[in-house]
C-alpha positions as CSV (number, residue, x, y, z in Angstrom):
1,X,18.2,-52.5,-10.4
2,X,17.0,-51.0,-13.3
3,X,13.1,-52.0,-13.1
4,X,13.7,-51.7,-9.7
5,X,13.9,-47.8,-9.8
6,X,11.5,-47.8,-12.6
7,X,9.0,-49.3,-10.5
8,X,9.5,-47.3,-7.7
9,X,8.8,-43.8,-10.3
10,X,5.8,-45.5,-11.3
11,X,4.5,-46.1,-7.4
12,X,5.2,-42.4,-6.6
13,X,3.6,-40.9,-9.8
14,X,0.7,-43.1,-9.4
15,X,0.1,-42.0,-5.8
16,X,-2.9,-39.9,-5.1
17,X,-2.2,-36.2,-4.2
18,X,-3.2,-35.3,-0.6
19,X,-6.5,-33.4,0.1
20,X,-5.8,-29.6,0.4
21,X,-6.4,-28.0,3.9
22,X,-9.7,-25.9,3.9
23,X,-11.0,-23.7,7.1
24,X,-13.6,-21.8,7.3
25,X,-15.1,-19.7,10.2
26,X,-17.9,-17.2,10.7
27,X,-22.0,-17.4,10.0
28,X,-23.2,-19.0,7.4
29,X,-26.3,-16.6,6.5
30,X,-27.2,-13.7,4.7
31,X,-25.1,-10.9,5.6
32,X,-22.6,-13.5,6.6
33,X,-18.7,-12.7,6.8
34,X,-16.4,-16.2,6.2
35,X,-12.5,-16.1,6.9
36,X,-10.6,-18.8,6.8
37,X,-7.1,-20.9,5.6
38,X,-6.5,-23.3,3.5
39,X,-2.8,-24.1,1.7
40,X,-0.4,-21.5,0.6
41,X,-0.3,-21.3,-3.1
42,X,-4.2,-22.9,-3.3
43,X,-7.1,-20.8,-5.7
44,X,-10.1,-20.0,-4.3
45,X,-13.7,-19.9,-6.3
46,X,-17.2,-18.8,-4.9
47,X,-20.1,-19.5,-7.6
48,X,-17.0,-19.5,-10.2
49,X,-15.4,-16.3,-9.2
50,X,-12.2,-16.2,-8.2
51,X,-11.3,-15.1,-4.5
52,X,-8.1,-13.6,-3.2
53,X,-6.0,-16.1,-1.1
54,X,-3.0,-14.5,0.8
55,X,0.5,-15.8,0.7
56,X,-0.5,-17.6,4.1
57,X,-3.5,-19.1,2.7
58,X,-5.3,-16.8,4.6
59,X,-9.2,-15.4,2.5
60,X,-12.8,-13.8,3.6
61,X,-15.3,-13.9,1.7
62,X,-19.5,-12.6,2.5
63,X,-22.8,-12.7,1.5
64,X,-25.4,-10.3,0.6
65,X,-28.9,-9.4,1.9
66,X,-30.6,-11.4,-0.6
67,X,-28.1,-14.2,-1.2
68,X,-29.2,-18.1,-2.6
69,X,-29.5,-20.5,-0.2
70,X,-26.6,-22.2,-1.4
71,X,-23.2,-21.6,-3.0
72,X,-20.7,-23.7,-4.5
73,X,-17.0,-23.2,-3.0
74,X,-13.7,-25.1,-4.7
75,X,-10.3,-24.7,-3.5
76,X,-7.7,-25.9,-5.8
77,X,-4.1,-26.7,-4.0
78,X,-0.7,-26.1,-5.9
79,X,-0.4,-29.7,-6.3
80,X,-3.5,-30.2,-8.3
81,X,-5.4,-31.6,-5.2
82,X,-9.4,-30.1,-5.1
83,X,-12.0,-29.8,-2.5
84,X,-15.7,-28.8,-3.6
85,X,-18.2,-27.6,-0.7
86,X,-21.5,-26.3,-1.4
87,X,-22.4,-24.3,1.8
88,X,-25.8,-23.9,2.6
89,X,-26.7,-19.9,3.4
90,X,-29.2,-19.7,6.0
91,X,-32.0,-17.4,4.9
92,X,-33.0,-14.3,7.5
93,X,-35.9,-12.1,8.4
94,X,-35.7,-7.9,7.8
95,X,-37.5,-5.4,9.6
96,X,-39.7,-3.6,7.7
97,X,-41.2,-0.4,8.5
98,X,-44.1,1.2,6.4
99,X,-44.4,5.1,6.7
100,X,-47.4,6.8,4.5
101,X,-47.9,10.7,4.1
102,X,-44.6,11.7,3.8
103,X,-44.2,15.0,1.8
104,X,-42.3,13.9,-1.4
105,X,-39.2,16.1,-0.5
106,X,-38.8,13.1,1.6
107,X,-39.1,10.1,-0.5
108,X,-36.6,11.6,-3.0
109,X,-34.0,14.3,-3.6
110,X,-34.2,16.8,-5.2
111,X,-33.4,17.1,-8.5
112,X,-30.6,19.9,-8.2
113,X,-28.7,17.3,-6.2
114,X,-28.4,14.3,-8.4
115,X,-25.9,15.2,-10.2
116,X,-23.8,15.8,-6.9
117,X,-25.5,12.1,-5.4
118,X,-24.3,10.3,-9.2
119,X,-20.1,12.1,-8.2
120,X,-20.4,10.7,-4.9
121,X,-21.6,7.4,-5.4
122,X,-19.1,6.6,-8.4
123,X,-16.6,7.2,-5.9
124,X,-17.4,5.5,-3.3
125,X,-18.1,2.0,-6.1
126,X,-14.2,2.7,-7.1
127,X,-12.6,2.7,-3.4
128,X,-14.8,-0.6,-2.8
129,X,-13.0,-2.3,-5.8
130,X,-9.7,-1.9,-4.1
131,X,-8.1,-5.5,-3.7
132,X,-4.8,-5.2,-1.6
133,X,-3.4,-8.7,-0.4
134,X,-2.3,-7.5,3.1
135,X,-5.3,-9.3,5.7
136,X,-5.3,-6.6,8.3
137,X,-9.1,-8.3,8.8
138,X,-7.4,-11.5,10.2
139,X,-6.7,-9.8,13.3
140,X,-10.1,-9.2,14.3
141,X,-12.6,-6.7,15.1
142,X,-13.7,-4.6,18.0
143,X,-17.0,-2.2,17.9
144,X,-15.9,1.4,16.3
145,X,-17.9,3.4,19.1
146,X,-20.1,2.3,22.0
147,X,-23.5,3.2,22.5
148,X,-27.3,2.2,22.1
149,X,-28.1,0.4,18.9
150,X,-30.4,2.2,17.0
151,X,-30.6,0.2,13.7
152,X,-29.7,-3.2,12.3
153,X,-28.5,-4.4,9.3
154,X,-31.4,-5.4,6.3
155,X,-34.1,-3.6,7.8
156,X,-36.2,-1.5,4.9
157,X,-38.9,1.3,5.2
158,X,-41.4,1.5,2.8
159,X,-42.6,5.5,2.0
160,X,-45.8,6.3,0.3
161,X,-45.8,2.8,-0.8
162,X,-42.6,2.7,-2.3
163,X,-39.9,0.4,-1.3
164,X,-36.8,2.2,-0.3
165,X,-33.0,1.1,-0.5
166,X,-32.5,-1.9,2.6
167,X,-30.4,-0.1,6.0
168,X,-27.3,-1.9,5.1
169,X,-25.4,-0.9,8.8
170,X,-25.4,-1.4,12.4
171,X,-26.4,2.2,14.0
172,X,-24.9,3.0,17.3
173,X,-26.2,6.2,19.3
174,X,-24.5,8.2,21.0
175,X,-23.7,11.7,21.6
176,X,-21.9,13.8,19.3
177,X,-18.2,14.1,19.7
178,X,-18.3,10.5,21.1
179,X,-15.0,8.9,19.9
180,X,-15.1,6.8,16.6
181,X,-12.0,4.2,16.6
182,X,-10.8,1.9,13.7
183,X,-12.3,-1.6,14.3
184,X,-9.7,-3.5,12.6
185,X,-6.2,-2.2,10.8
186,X,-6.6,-0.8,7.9
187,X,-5.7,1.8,5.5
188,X,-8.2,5.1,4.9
189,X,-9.2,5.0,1.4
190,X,-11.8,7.9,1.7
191,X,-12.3,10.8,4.0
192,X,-15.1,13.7,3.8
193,X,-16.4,15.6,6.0
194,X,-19.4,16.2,3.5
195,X,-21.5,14.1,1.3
196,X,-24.9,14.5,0.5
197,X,-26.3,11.2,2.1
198,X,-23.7,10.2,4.6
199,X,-22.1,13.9,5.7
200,X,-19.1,13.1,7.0
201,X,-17.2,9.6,5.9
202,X,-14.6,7.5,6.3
203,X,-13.7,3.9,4.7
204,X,-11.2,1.7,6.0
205,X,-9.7,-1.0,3.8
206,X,-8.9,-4.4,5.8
207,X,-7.3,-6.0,3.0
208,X,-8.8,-8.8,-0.2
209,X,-11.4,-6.3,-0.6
210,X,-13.3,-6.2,3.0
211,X,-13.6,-2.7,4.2
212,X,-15.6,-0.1,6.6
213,X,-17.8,2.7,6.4
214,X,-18.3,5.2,9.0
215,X,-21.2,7.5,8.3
216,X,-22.9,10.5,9.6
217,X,-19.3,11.5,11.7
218,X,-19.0,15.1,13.2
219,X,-15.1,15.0,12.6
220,X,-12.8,13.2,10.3
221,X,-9.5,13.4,11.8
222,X,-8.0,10.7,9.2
223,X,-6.2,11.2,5.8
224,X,-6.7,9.0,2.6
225,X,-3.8,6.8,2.5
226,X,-2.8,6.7,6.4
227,X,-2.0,3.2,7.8
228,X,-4.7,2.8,11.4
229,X,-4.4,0.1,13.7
230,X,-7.2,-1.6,15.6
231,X,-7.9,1.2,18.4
232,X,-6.9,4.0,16.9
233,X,-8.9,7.3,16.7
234,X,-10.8,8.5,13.8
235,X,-12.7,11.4,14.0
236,X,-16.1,11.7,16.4
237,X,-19.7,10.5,16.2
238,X,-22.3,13.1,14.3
239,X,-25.4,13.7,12.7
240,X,-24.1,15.2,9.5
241,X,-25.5,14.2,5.7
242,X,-29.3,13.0,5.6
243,X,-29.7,12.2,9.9
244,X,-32.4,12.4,12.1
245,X,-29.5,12.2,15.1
246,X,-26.4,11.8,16.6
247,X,-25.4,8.1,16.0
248,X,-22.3,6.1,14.2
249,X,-23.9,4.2,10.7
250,X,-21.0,1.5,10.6
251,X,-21.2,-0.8,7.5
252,X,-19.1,-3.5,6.1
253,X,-18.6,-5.0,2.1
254,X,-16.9,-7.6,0.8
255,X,-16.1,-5.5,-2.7
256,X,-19.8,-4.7,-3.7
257,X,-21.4,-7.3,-1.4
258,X,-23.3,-5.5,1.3
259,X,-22.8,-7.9,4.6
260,X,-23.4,-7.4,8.7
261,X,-20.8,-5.7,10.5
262,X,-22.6,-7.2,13.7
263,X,-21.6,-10.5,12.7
264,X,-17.8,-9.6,13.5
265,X,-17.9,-8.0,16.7
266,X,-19.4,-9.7,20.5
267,X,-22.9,-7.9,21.3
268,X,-22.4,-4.6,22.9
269,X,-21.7,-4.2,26.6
């Protein structure tokens, strides 16, 4: 009876653990947007970093403009289980617009206003390092604010020869005072009705470090801290900051990685 038992410990310590669950949905490409599931309890790591998994397993993760063609994914279950994937990034084409003759003025600001530019930006870098474990992104998205889009994600202009900083956002125009809704839950980490590039702005934390930036808005009818759900009113399309027109700049990251907004929504009606 003895060996008996003693076998049987042997048999079930010996048996191989079982493959943890890994899903994964969204476009594999530069600017791309992953969420997925895999097992409660499971670590996540993307080119060796680690990446938030929520009590449910649920995670998102993105890619930049200018990501590698590949990148090495392993999910680690609570069991000691592993899956590796190395998922292959599809590379993409940007528009690129070249503009010569432009009066400095505007190829750079003015020097009075860096100072003011250097305060704003810091700012913005910290609310982007949020990490909160609720996935309001999981829901899903819906477009912010209907209208003609104006600009797309990765396109660049190059002025007097020098290569400016890539359009990172989906531009929607439409007139001012056009409504501007939340796309997905979230909670406003930042409202202002005035910064120097982006005038008035709003960003929208959707949980594990994915939020939204709404640029250029006429009003900002949100507070820092207030819960939104999907739907519900923010403030109204503008043409405030550094704008030619009226028009929503909507932008997404993944903490500091820049990625499409476009790629979470159906195209526009």
């Amino acid at each position: 009876m003895i060996r008996f038992v003693l076998l049987a410990l042997i048999i079930l310590t010996a048996r191989p653990a079982a493959a943890v669950s890994l899903e994964m949905n969204g476009v594999f490409t530069q600017g791309g947007i992953i969420m997925g599931r895999t097992d409660p309890g499971a670590t996540l790591m993307l080119d060796g970093k680690p990446v938030r998994v929520g009590t449910d397993g649920v995670f998102v993760l993105g890619f930049g403009r200018e990501a590698a063609p590949y990148a090495e994914l392993v999910v680690r279950g609570p069991d000691g289980s592993e899956q590796r994937r190395t998922l292959e990034i599809a590379r993409r084409e940007y528009q690129i617009q070249r503009i010569d003759g432009l009066p400095q003025k505007y190829v750079e600001p003015p020097a009075e206003v860096l100072a003011r530019i250097r305060r704003e930006n810091a700012e913005i870098r910290k609310v982007r390092e949020i990490d909160t474990d609720r996935a309001y992104f999981a829901e899903g998205f819906i477009w912010p604010a209907k209208g003609r889009i104006s600009g797309v994600y990765g396109s660049q202009r190059v002025l007097n020869g020098e290569p400016k900083r890539p359009h990172y956002g989906i531009d929607v125009a439409a007139p001012a005072g056009t409504p501007v809704v939340a796309p997905a839950g979230g909670v406003v980490r930042l409202a202002e009705k005035d910064l120097y590039y982006t005038g008035g702005t709003i960003i929208l934390d959707h949980g594990h470090g994915l939020s939204s930036a709404f640029l250029h808005m006429q009003d900002v009818s949100v507070k820092v801290g207030q819960e939104l759900k999907r739907g519900e009113r923010m403030g109204t399309v503008g043409s405030t900051g550094r704008s030619t027109g009226a028009h929503l700049d909507w932008r997404i990251n993944w903490f500091d990685v820049r990625v499409d907004a476009a790629v979470l929504v159906p195209p526009m009606e």
